[in-house]
N, CA, C and O atoms as a printed pandas DataFrame, in Angstrom:
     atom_number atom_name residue_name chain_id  residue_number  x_coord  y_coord  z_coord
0              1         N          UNK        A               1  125.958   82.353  181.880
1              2        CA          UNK        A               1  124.751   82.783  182.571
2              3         C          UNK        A               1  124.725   82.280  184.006
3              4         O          UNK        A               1  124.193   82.965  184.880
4              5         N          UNK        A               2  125.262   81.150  184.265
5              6        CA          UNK        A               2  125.054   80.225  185.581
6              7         C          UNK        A               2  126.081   80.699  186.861
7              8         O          UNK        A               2  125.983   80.610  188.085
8              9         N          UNK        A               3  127.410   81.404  185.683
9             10        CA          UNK        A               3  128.112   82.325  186.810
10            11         C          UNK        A               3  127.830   83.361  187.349
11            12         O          UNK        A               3  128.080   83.632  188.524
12            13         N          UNK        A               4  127.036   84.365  186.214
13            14        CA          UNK        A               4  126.454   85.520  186.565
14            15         C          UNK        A               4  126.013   85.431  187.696
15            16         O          UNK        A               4  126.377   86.032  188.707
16            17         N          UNK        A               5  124.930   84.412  187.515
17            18        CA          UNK        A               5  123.838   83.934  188.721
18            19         C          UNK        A               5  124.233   83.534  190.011
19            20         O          UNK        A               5  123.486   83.679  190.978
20            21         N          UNK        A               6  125.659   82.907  190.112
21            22        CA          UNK        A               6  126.359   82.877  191.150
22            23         C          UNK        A               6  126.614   84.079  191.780
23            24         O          UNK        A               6  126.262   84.467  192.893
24            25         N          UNK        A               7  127.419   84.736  190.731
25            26        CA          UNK        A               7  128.104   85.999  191.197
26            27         C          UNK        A               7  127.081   87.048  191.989
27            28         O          UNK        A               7  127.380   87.745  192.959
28            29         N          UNK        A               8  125.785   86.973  191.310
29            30        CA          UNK        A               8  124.936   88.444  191.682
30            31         C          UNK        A               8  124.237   87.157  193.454
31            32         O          UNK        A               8  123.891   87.848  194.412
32            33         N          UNK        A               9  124.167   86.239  193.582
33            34        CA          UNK        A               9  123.554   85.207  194.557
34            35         C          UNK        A               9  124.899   85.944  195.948
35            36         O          UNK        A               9  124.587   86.678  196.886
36            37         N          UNK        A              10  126.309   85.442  195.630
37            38        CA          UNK        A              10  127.494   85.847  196.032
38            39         C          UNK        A              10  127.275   86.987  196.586
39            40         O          UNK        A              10  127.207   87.128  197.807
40            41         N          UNK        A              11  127.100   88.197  195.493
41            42        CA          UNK        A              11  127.130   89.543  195.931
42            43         C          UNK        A              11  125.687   90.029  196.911
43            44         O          UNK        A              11  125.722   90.954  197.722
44            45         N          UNK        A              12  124.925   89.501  196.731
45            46        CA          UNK        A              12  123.609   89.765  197.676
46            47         C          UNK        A              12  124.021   89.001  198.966
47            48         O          UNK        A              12  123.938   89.753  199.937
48            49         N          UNK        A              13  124.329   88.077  199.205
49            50        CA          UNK        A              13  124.885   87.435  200.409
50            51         C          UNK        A              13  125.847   88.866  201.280
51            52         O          UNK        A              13  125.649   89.493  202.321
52            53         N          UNK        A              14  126.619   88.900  200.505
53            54        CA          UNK        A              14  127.616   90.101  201.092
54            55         C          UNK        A              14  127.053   91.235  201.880
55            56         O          UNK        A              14  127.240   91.721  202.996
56            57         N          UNK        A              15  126.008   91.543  200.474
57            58        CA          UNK        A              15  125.180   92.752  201.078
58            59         C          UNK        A              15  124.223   92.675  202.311
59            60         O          UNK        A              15  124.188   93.657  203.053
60            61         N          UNK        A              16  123.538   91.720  202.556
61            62        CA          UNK        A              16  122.738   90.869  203.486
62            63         C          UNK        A              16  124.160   91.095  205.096
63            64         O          UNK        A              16  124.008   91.646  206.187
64            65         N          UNK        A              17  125.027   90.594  204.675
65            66        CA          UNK        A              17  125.966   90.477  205.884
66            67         C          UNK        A              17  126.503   92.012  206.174
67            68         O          UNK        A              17  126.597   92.541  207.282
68            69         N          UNK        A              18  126.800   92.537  205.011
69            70        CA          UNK        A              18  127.303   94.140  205.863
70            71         C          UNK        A              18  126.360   94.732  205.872
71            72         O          UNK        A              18  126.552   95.632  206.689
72            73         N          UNK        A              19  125.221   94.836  205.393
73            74        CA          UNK        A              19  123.809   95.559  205.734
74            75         C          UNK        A              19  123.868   95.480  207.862
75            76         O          UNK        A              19  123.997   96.393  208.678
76            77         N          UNK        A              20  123.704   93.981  208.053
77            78        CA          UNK        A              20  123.533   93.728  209.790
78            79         C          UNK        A              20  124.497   94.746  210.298
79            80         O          UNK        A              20  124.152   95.667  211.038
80            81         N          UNK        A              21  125.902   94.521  209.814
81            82        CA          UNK        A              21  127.231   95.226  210.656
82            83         C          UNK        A              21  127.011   96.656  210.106
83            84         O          UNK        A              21  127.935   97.354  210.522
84            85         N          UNK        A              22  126.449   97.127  209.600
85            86        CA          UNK        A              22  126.649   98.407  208.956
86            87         C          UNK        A              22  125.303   99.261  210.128
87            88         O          UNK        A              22  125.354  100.450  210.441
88            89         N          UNK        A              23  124.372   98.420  210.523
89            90        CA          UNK        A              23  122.737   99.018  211.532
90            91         C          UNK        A              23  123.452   98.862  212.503
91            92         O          UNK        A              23  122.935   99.327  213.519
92            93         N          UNK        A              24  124.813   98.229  212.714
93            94        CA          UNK        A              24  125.325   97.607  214.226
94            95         C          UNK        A              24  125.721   99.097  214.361
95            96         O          UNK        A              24  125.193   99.855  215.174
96            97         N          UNK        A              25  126.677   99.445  213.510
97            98        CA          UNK        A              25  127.617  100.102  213.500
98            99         C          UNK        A              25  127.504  101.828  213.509
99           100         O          UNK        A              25  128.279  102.746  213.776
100          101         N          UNK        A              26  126.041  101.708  213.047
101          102        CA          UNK        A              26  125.075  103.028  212.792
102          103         C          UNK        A              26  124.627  103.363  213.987
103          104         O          UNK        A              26  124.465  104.559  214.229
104          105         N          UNK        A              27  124.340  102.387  214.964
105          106        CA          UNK        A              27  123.743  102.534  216.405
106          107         C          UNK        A              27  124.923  103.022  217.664
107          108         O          UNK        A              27  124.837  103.667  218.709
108          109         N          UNK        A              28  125.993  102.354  216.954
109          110        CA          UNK        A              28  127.300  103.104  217.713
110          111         C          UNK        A              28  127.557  103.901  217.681
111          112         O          UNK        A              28  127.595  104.515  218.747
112          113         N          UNK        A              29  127.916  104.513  216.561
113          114        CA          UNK        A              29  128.103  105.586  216.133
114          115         C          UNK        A              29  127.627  107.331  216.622
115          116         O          UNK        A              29  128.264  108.344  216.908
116          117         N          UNK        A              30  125.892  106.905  216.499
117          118        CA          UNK        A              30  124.905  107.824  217.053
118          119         C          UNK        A              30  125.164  107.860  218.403
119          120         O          UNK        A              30  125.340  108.898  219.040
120          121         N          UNK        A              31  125.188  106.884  218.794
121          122        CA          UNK        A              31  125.000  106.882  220.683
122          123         C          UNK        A              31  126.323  107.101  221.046
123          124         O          UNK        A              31  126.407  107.319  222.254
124          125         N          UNK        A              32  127.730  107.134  220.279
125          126        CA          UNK        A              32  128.720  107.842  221.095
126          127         C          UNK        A              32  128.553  109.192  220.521
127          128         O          UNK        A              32  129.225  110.022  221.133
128          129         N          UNK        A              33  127.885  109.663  219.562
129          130        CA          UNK        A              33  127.659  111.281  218.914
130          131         C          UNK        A              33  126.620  111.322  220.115
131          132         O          UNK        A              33  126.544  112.537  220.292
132          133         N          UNK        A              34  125.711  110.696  221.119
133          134        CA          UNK        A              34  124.748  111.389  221.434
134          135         C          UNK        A              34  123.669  111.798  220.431
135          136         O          UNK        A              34  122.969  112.805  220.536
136          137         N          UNK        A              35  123.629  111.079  219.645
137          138        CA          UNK        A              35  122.543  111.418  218.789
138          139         C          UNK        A              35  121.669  110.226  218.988
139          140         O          UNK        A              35  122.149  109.185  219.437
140          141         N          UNK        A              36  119.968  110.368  218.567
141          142        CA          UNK        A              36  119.129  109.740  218.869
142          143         C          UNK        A              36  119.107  108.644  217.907
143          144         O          UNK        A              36  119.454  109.109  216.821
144          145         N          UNK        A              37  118.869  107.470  217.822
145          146        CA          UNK        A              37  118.570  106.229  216.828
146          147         C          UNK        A              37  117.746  106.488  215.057
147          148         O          UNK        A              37  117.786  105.883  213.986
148          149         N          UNK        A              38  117.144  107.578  215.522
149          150        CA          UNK        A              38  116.413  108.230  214.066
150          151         C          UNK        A              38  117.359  108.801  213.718
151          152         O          UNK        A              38  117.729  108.152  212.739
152          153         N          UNK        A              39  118.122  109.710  213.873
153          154        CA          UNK        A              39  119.141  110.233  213.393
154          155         C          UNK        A              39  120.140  109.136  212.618
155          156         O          UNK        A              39  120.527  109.404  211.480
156          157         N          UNK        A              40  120.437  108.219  213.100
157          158        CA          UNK        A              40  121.359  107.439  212.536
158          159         C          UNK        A              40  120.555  106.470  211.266
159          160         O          UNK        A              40  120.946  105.812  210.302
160          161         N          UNK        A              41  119.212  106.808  211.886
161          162        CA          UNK        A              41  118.795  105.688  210.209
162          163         C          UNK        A              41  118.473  107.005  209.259
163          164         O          UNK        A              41  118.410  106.782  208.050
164          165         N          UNK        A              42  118.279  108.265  209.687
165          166        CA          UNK        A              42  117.907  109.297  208.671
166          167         C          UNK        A              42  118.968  109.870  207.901
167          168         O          UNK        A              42  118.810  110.643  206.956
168          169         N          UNK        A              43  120.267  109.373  208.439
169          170        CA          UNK        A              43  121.542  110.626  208.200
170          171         C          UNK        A              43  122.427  109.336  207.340
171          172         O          UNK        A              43  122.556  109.206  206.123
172          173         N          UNK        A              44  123.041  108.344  208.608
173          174        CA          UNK        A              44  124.278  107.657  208.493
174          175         C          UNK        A              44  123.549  106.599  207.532
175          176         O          UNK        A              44  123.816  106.616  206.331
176          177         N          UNK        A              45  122.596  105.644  208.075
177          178        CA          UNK        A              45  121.960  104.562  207.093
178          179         C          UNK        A              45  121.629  104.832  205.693
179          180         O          UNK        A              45  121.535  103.870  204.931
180          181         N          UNK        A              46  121.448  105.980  205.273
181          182        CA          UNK        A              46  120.885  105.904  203.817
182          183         C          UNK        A              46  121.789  106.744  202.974
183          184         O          UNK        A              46  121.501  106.970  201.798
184          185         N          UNK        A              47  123.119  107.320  203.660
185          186        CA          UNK        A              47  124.755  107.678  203.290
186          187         C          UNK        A              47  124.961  106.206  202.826
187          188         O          UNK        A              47  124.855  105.852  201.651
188          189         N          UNK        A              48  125.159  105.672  203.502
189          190        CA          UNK        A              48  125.823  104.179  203.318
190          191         C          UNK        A              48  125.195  103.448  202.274
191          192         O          UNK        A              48  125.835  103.042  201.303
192          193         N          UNK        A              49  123.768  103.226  202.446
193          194        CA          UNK        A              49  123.376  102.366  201.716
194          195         C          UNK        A              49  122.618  102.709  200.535
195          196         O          UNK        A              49  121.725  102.046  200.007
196          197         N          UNK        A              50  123.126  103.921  200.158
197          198        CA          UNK        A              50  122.501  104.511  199.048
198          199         C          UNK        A              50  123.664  104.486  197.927
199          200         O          UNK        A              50  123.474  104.749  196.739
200          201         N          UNK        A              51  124.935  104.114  198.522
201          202        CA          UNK        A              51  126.210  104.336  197.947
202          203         C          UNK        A              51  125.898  103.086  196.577
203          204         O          UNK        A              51  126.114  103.575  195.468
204          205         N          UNK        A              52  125.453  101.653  196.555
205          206        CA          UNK        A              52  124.947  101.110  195.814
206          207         C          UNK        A              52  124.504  101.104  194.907
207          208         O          UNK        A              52  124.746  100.204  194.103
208          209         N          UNK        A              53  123.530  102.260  194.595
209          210        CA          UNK        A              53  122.576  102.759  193.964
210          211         C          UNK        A              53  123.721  103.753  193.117
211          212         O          UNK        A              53  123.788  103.596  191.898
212          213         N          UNK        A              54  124.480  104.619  193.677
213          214        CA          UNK        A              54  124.817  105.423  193.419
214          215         C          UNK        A              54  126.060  105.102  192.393
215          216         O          UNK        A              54  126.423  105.800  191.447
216          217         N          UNK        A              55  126.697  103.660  192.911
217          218        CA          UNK        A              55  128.038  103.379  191.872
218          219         C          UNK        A              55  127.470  102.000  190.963
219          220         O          UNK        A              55  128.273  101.232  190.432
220          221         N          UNK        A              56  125.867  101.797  190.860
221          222        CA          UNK        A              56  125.210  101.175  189.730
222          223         C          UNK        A              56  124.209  101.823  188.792
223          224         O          UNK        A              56  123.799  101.187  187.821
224          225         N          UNK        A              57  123.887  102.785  188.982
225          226        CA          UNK        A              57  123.465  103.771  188.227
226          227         C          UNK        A              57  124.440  104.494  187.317
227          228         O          UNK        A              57  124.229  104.724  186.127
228          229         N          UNK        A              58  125.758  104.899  188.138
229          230        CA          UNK        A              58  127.181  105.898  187.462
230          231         C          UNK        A              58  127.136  104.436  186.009
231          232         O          UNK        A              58  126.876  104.536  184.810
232          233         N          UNK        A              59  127.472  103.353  186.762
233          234        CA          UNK        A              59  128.238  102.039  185.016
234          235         C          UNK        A              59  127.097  102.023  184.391
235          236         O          UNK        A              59  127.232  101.852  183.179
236          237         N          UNK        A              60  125.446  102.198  184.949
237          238        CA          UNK        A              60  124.660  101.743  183.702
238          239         C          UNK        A              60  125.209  103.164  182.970
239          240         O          UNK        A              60  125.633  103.029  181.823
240          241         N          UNK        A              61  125.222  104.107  183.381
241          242        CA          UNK        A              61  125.284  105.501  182.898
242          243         C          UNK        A              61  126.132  105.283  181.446
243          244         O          UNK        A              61  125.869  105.393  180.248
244          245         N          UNK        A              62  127.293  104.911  182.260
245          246        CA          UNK        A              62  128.624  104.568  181.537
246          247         C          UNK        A              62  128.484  103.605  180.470
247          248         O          UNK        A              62  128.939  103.708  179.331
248          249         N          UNK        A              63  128.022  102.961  180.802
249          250        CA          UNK        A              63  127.701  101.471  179.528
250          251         C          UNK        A              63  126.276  102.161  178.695
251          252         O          UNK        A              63  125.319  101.421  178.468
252          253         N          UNK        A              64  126.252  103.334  178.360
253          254        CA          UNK        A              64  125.015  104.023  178.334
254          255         C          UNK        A              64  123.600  103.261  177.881
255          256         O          UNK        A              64  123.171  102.931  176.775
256          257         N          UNK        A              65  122.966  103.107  179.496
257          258        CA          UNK        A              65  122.037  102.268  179.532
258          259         C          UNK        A              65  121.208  103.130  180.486
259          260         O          UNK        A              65  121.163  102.772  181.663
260          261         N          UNK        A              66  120.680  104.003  180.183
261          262        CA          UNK        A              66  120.112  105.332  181.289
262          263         C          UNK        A              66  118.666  104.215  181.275
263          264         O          UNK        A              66  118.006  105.248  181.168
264          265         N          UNK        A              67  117.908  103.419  181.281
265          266        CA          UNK        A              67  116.631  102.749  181.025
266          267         C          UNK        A              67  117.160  102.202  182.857
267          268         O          UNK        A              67  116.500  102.249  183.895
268          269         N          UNK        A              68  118.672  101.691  182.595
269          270        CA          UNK        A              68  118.839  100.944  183.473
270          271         C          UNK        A              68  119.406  101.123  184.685
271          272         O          UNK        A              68  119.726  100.280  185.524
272          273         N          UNK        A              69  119.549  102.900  184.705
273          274        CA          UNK        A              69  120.134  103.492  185.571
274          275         C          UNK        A              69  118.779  103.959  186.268
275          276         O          UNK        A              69  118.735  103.890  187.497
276          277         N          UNK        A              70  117.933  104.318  185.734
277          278        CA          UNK        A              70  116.293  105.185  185.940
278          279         C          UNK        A              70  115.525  103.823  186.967
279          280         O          UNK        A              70  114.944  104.013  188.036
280          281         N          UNK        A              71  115.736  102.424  186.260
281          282        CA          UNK        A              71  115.226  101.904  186.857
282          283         C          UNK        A              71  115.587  101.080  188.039
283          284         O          UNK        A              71  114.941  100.167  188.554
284          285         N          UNK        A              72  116.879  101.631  188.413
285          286        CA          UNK        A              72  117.660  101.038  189.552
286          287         C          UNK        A              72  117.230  101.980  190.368
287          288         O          UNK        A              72  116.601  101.825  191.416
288          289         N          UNK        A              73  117.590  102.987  189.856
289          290        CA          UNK        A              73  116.735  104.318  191.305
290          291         C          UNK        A              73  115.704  104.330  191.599
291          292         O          UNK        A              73  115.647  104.456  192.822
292          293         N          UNK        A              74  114.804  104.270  191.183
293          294        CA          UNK        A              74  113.104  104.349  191.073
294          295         C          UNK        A              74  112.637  102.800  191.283
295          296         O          UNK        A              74  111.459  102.523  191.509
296          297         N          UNK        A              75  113.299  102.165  191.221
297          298        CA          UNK        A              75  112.949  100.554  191.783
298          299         C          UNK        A              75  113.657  100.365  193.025
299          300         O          UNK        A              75  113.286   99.443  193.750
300          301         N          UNK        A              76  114.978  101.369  193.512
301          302        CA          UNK        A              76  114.920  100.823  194.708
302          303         C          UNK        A              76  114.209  101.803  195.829
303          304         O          UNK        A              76  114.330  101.385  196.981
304          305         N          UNK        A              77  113.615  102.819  195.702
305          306        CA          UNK        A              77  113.203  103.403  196.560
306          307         C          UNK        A              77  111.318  103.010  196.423
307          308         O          UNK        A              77  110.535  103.399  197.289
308          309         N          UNK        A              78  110.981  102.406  195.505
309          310        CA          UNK        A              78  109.581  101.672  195.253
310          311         C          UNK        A              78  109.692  100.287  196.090
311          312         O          UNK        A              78  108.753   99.678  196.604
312          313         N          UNK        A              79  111.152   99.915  196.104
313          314        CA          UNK        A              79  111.270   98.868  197.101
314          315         C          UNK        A              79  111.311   99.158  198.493
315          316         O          UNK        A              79  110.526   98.474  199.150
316          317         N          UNK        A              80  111.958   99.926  199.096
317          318        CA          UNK        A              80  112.237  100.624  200.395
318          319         C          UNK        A              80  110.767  101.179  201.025
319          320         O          UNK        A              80  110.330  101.320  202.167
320          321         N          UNK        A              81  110.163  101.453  199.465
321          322        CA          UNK        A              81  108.633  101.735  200.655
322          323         C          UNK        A              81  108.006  100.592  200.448
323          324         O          UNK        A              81  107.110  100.628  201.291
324          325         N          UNK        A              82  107.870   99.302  199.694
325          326        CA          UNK        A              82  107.282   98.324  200.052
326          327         C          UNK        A              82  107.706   97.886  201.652
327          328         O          UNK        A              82  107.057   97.817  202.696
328          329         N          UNK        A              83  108.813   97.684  201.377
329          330        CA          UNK        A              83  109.409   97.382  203.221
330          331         C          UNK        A              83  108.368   98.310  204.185
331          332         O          UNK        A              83  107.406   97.835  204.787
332          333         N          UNK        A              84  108.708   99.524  204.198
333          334        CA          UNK        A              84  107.930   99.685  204.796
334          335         C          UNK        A              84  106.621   99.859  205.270
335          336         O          UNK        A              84  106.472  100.188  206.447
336          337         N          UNK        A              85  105.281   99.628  204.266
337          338        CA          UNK        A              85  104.499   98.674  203.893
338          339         C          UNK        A              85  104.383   97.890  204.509
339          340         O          UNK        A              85  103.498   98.002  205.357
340          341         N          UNK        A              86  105.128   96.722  204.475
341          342        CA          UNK        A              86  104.895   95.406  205.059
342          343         C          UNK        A              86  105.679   95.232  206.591
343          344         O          UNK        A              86  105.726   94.176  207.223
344          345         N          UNK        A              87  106.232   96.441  206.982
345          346        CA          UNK        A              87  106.753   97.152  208.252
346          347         C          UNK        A              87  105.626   97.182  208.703
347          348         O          UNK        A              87  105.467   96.238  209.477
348          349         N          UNK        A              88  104.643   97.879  208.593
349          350        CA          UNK        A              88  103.924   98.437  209.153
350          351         C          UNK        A              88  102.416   97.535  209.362
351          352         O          UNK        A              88  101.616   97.644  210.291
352          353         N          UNK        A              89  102.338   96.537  208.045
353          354        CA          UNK        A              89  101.302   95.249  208.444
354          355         C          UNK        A              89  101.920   94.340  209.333
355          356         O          UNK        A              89  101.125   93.716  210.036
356          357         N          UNK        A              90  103.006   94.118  209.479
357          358        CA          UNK        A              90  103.582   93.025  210.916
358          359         C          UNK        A              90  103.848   93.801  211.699
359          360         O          UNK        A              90  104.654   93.160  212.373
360          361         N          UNK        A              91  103.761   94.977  212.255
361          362        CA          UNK        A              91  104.139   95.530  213.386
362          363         C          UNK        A              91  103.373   95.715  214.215
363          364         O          UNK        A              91  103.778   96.089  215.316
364          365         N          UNK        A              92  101.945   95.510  213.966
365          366        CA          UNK        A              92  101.064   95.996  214.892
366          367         C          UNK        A              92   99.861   96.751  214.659
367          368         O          UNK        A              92   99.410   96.784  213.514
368          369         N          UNK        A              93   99.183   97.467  215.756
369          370        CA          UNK        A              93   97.963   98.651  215.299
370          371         C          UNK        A              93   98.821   99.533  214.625
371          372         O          UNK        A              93  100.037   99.386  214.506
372          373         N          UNK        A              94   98.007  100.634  214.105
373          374        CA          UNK        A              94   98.494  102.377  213.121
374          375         C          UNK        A              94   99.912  101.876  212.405
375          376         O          UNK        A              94  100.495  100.796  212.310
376          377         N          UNK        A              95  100.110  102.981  212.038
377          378        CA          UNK        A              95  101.036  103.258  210.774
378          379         C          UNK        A              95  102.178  103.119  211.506
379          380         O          UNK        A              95  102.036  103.195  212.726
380          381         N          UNK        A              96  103.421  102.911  211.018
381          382        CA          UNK        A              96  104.871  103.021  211.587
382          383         C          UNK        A              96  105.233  104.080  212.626
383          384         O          UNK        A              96  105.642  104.044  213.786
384          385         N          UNK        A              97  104.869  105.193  211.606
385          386        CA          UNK        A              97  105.256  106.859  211.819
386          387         C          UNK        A              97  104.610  107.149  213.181
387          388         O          UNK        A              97  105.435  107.678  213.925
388          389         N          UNK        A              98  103.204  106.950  213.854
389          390        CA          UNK        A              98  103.152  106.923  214.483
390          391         C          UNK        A              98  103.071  106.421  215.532
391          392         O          UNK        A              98  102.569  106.935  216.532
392          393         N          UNK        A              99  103.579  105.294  215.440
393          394        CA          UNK        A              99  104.087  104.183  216.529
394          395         C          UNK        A              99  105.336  105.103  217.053
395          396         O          UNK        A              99  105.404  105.491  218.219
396          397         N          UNK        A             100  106.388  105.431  215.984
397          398        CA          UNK        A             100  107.258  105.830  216.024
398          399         C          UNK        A             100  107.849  107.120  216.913
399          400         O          UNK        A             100  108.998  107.466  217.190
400          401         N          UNK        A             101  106.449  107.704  217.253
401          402        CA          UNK        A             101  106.457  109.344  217.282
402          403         C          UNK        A             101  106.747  109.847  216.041
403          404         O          UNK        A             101  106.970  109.316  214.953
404          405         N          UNK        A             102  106.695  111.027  216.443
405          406        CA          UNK        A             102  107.516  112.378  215.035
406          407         C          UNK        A             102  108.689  112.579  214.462
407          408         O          UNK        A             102  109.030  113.515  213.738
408          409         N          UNK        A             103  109.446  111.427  214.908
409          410        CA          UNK        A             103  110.647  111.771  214.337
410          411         C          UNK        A             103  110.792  111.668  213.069
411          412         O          UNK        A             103  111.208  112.558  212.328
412          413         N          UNK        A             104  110.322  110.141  212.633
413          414        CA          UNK        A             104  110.306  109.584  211.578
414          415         C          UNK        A             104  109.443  110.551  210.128
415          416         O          UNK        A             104  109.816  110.537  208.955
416          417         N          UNK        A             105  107.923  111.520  210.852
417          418        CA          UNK        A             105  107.533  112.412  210.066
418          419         C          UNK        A             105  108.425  113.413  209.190
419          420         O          UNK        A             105  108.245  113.608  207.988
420          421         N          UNK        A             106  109.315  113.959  209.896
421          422        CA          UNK        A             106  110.172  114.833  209.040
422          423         C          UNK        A             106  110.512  114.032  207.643
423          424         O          UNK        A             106  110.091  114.326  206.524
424          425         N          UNK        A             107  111.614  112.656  208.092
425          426        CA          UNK        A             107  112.240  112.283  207.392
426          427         C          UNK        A             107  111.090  111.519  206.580
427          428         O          UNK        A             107  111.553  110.949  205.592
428          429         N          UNK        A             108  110.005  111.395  206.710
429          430        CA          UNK        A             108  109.197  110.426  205.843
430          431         C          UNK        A             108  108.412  111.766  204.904
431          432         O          UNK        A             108  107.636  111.555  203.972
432          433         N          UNK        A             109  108.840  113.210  205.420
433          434        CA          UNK        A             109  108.328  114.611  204.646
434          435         C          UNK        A             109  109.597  114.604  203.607
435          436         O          UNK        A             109  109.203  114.407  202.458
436          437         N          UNK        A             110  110.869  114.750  203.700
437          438        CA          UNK        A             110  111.750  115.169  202.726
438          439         C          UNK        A             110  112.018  113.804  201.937
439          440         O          UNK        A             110  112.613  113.827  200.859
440          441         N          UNK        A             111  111.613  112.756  202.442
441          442        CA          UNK        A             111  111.166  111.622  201.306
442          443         C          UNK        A             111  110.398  111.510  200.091
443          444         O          UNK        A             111  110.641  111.097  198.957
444          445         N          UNK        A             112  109.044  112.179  200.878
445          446        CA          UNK        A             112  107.779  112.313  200.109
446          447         C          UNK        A             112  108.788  113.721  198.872
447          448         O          UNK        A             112  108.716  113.682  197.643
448          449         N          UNK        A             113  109.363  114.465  199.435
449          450        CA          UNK        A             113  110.134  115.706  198.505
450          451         C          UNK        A             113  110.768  115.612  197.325
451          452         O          UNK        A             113  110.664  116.051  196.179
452          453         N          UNK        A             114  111.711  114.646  198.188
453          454        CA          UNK        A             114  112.795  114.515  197.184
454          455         C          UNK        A             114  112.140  113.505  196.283
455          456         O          UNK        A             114  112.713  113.585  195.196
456          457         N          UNK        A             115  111.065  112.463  196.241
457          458        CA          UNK        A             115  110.533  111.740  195.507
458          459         C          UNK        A             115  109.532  112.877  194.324
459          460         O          UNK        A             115  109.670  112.937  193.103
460          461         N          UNK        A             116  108.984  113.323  194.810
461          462        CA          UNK        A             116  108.115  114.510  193.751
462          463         C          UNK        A             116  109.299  115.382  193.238
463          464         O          UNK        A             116  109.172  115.427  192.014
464          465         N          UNK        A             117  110.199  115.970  193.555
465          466        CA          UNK        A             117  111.332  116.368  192.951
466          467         C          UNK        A             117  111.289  115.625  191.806
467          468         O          UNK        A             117  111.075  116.077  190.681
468          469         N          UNK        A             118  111.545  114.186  192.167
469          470        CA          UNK        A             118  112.106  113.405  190.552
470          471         C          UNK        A             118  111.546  112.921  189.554
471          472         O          UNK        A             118  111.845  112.325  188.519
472          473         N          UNK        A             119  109.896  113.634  190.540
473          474        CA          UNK        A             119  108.928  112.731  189.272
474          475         C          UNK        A             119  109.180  114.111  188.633
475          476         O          UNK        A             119  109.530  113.931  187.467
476          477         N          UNK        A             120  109.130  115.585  188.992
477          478        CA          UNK        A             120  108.503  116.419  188.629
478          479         C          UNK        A             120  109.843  117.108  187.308
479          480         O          UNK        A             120  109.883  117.814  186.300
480          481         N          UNK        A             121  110.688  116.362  188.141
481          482        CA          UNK        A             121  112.185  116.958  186.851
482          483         C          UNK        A             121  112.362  115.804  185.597
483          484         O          UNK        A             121  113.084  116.099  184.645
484          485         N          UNK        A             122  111.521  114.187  185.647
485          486        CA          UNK        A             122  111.343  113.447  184.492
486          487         C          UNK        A             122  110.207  114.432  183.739
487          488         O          UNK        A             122  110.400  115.128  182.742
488          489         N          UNK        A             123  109.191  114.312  184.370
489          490        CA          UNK        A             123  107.810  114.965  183.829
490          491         C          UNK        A             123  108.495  116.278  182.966
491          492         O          UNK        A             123  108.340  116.330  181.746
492          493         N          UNK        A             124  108.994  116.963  183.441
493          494        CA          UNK        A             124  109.457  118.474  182.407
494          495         C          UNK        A             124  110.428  118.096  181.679
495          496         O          UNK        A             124  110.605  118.825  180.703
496          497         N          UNK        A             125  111.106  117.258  181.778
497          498        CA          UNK        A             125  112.445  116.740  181.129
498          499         C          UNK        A             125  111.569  116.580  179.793
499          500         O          UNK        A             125  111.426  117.316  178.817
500          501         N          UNK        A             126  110.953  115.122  180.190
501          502        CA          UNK        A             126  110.242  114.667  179.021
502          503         C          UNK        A             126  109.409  115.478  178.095
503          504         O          UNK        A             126  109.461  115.603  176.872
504          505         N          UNK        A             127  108.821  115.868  178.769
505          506        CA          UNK        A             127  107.801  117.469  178.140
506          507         C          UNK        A             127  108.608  118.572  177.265
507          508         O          UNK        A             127  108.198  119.193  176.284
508          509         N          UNK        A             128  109.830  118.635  177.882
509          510        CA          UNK        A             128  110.135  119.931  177.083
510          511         C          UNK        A             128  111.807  119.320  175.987
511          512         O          UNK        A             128  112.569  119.942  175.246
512          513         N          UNK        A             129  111.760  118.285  176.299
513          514        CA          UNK        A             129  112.621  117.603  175.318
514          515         C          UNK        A             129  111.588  116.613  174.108
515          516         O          UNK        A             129  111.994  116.315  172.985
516          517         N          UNK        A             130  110.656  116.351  174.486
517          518        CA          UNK        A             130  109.573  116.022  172.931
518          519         C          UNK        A             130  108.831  117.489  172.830
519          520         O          UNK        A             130  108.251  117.639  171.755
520          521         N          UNK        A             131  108.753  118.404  173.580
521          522        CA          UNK        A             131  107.875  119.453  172.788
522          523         C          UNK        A             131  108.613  120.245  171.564
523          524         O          UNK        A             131  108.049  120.734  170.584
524          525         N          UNK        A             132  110.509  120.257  171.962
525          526        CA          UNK        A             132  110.392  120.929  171.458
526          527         C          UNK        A             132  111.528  119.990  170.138
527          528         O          UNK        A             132  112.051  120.600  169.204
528          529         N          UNK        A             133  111.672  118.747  170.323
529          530        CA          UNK        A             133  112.236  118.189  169.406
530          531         C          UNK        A             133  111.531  118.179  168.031
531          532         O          UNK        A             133  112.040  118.415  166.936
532          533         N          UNK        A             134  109.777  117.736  168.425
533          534        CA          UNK        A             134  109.146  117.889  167.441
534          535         C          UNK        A             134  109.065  118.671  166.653
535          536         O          UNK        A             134  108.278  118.525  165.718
C-alpha cells in the first residue's frame, strides 16, 4: 500500500512538472502558428492533457471496471470546472469569460455540449437498457 502511495505521489509530481513545460510549449507553438493564446488552450492544451484520461479510462475499461472509468471522466472534468470556479473567485471582479473577452465563450459553449451530450447518452443508455431488460 505504502508503495502504491509513493508511486501515484511520484507520478503526480511528474504530471505537475510536464503540465508547466507542456503551457510553455503550447504558447510556442501557437505564436509561431500565429495563432492566438485561446487557441492553444482550446485546441493543443486539452489534446495533450486529456490523453490521461483517455489511457486511464481504456485499463479501467480493460480490467473491466467501467464504475472506474465513468468516474475518472466525469470527475475530471467536475474538477476542471472547480478550477475554474476558484479561477474566477481569485481573479478579480465578473466571471473569467468575460474578463477574458469572447473567445473563451465559444469554447466554454462546446463544453457546456459536449458535457450534456454525456449526461444525455448515460440518461438513455440507462433508460433503455433497464426498460427494456425488465
Amino acid at each position: 500500500m505504502l508503495e502504491n502511495s509513493f508511486l501515484f505521489i511520484i507520478s503526480a509530481a511528474a504530471i505537475l512538472l510536464a503540465g508547466t513545460q507542456l503551457a510553455r510549449n503550447a504558447e510556442k507553438i501557437s505564436s509561431g502558428l500565429g495563432l492566438s493564446s485561446a487557441w492553444a488552450g482550446a485546441l493543443l492544451l486539452p489534446l495533450a492533457t486529456s490523453l490521461p484520461e483517455l489511457v486511464t479510462s481504456r485499463r479501467a475499461v480493460v480490467i473491466d471496471a467501467p464504475d472506474l472509468a465513468g468516474g475518472n471522466i466525469f470527475g475530471s472534468v467536475l474538477f476542471n470546472l472547480t478550477i475554474i470556479a476558484l479561477i474566477d473567485i481569485v481573479q478579480g471582479p465578473g466571471p473569467l469569460v468575460t474578463v477574458r473577452k469572447k473567445r473563451l465563450a465559444l469554447t466554454a459553449l462546446l463544453s457546456i455540449a459536449m458535457l450534456g451530450n454525456s449526461a444525455l447518452g448515460i440518461y438513455l443508455f440507462t433508460f433503455v437498457f433497464l426498460y427494456y431488460r425488465s
